[in-house]
C-alpha positions in Angstrom: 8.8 21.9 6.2 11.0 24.7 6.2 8.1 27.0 7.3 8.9 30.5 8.8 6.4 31.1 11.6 5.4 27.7 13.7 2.6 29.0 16.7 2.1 26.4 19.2 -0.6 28.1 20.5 -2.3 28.5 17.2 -1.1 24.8 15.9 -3.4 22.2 15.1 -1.1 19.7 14.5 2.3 18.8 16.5 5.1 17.0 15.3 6.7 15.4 18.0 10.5 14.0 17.0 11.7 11.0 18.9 15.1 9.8 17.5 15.3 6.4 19.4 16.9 3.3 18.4 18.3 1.0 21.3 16.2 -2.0 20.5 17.0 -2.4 16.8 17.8 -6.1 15.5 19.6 -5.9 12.8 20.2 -2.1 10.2 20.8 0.5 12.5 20.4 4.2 12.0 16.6 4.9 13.1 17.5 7.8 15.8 18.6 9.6 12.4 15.1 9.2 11.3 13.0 12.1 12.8 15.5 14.2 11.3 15.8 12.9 8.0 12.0 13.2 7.9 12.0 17.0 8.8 15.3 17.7 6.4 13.6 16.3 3.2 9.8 17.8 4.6 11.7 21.6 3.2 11.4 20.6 0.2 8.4 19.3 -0.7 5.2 21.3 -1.8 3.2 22.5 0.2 0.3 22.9 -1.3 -1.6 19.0 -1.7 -2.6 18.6 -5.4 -5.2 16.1 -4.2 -6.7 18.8 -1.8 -6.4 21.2 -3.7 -5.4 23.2 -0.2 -2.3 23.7 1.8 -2.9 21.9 5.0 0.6 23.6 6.7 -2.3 26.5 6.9 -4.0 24.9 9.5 -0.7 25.6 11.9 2.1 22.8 12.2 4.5 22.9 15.2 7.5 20.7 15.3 8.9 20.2 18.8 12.5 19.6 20.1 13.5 16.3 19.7 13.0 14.3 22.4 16.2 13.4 24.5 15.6 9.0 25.1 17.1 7.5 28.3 20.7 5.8 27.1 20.3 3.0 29.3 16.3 2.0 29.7 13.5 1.1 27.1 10.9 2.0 29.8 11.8 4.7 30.7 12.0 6.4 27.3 8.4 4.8 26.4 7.5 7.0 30.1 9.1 10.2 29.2 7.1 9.7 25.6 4.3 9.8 27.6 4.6 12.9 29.0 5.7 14.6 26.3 1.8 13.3 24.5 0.1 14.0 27.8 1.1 17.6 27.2 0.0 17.8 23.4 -3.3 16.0 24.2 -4.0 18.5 26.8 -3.5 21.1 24.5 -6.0 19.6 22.4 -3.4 19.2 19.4 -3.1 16.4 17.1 0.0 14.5 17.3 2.2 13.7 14.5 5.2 11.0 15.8 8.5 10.7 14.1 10.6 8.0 15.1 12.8 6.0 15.6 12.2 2.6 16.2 8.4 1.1 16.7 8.8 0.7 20.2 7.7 4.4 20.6 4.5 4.2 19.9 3.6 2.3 23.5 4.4 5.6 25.2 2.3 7.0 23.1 -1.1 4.9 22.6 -1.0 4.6 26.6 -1.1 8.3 27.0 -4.2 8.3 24.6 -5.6 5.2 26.3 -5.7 7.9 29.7 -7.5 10.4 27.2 -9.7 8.7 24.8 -12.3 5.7 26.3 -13.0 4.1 23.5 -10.4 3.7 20.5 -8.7 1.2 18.1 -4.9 1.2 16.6 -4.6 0.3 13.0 -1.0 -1.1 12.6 0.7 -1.0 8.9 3.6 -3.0 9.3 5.5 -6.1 7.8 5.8 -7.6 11.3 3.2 -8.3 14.0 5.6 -7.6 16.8 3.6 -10.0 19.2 6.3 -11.2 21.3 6.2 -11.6 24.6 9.9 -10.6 25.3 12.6 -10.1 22.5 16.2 -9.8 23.8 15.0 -9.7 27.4 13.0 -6.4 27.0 9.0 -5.8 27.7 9.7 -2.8 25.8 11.6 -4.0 22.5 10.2 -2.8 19.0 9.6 -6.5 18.3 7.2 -6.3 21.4 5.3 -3.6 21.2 2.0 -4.5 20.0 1.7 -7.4 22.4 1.9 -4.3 25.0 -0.9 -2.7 23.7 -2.9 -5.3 23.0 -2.4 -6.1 27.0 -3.7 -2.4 27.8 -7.1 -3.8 26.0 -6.6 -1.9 23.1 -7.8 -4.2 19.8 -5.4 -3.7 16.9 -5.7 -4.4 13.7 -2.6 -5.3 11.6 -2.1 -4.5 8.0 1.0 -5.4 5.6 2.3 -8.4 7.4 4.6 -10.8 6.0 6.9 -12.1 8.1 5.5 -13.5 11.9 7.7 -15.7 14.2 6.6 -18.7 15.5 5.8 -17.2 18.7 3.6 -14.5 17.3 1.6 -17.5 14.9 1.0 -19.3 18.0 -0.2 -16.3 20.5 -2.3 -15.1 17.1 -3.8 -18.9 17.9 -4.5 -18.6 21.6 -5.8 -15.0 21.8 -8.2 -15.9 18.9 -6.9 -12.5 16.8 -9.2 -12.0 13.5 -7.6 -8.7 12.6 -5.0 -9.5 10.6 -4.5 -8.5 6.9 -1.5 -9.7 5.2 0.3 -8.4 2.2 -0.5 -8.3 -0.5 -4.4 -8.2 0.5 -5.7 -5.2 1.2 -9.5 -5.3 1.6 -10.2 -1.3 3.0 -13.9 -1.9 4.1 -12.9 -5.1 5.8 -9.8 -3.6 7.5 -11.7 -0.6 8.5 -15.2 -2.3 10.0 -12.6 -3.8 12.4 -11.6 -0.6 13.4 -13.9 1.8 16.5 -14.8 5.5 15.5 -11.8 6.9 16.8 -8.4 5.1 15.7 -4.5 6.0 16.3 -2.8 5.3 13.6 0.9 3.9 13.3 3.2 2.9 10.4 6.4 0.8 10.2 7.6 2.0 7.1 8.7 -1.7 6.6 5.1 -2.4 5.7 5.8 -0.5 2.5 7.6 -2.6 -0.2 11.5 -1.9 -0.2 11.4 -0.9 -4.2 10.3 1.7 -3.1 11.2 1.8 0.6 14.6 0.6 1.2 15.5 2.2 4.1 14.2 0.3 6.6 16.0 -2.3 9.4 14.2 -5.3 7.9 13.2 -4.4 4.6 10.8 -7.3 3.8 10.2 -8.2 0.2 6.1 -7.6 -1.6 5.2 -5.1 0.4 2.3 -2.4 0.3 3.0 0.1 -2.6 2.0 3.8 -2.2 -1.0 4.4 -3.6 -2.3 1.0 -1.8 -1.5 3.3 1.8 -3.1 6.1 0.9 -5.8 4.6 -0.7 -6.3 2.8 3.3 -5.6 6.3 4.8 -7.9 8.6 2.7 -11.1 5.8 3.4 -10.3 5.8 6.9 -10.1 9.4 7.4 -13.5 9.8 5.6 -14.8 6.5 7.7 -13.1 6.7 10.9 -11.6 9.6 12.9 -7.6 9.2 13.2 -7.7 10.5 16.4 -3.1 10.2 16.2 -0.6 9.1 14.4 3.2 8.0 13.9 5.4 7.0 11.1 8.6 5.3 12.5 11.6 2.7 11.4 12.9 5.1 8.9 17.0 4.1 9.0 18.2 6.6 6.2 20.6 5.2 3.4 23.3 7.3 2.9 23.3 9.0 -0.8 19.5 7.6 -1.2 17.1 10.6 -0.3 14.2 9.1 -2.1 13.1 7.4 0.9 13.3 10.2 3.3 11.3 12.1 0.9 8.8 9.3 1.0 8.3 9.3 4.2 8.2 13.0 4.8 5.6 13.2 2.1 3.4 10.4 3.5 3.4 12.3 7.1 2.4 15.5 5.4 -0.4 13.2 3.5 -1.4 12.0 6.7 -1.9 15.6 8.1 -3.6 16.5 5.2 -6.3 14.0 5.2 -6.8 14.7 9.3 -7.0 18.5 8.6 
């Protein structure tokens, strides 16, 4: 956000960059999303009209990007662990910029070590419930069939497009914690959710009219107001114990997008705060 003194030691919040994109299916461009994010953050207000404070006050620290390994998926979901281990030892809250989804598995198990009891709330327009997807454990289009094997219930909002692998493990494992678009009950979605909750958002689960720049931008999906709307009852409901916001691929020319997504982190933050 532009700001010109960050204090770790004084931070509440952390921004943790992790420009990652070597499981991507189709548009690429989400490693330049972390920095996209933090470009169009210095120029947005800082001061939350809905508030009626200026959360940045509270102390935000953006790390170093993290560097991912070139060659595997696991290992970059490993040394995303550590890097969380670290801010969750610090007692900070965590703020996630990716990069693809698959990120967020390095995260959620470092918080699985750290918290005993929490949920994930997933807005997305995919389930990713596959077992494998190009051969990898640790593809995007896998990732919450990971954490669901940690034990970790999630509860998916936005969906709109599910493979026929995902419909028929949905089947077997019995899931009832599925919302898709354009439905979006809030008490429903959140009584489904424990008292603490990680939060995580595809940006895809947004609708491309207003979020084009995504890798699989799926049509009639969530509009802006609907997300905060969801955020603002959970954070009052539940407590958002982390968060991410990944799958941003910036369009080149378009900044509308970026500025989306850098205002809906600093929303996020301000509802936490």
């Amino acid at each position: 956000m532009g700001l010109d003194e960050q204090n770790y030691k004084i931070a509440k919040v952390v921004v943790f960059p992790v420009p990652y994109s070597s499981t991507t299916c189709w548009k690429t461009g989400t490693n330049e999303g972390p920095q996209a994010i933090i470009e169009a953050s210095r120029h947005m207000e800082l001061y939350d009209i809905e508030s009626g404070k200026d959360p940045s006050k509270k102390g935000i620290f953006t790390l170093e990007p993290l560097e991912p390994s070139k060659d595997s998926p696991k290992e970059t979901v490993f040394r995303i662990k550590k890097v969380v281990d670290k801010i969750l030892k610090d007692k900070k809250f965590l703020m996630m910029l990716g990069g693809e989804h698959s990120i967020t598995l390095g995260s959620v198990m470092s918080f699985k070590n750290n918290f005993a009891d929490f949920s994930v709330l997933q807005i997305d327009a995919h389930a990713d419930l596959r077992n494998l997807y190009e051969n990898s454990e640790y593809h995007h289009g896998s990732v919450m069939r990971r954490i669901r094997e940690l034990g970790i219930p999630v509860t998916q909002v936005g969906l709109r497009s599910i493979s026929e692998e995902d419909a028929n493990y949905v089947k077997k494992a019995k899931i009832k914690t599925i919302f898709p678009a354009p439905e979006l009950p809030i008490n429903k979605i959140i009584a489904t959710l424990k008292k603490n909750v990680y939060l995580t958002i595809d940006l895809d689960g947004l609708d491309p009219s207003i979020m084009p720049s995504v890798g699989t931008p799926e049509p009639g999906g969530l509009g802006w107001y609907d997300v905060l709307g969801l955020i603002k009852q959970l954070s009052k409901k539940r407590r958002i114990i982390g968060a991410d916001v990944v799958e941003l691929a910036p369009t080149a020319g378009l900044h509308a997008p970026d500025f989306l997504a850098a205002k809906l982190v600093y929303k996020i933050i301000s509802y936490v705060v």
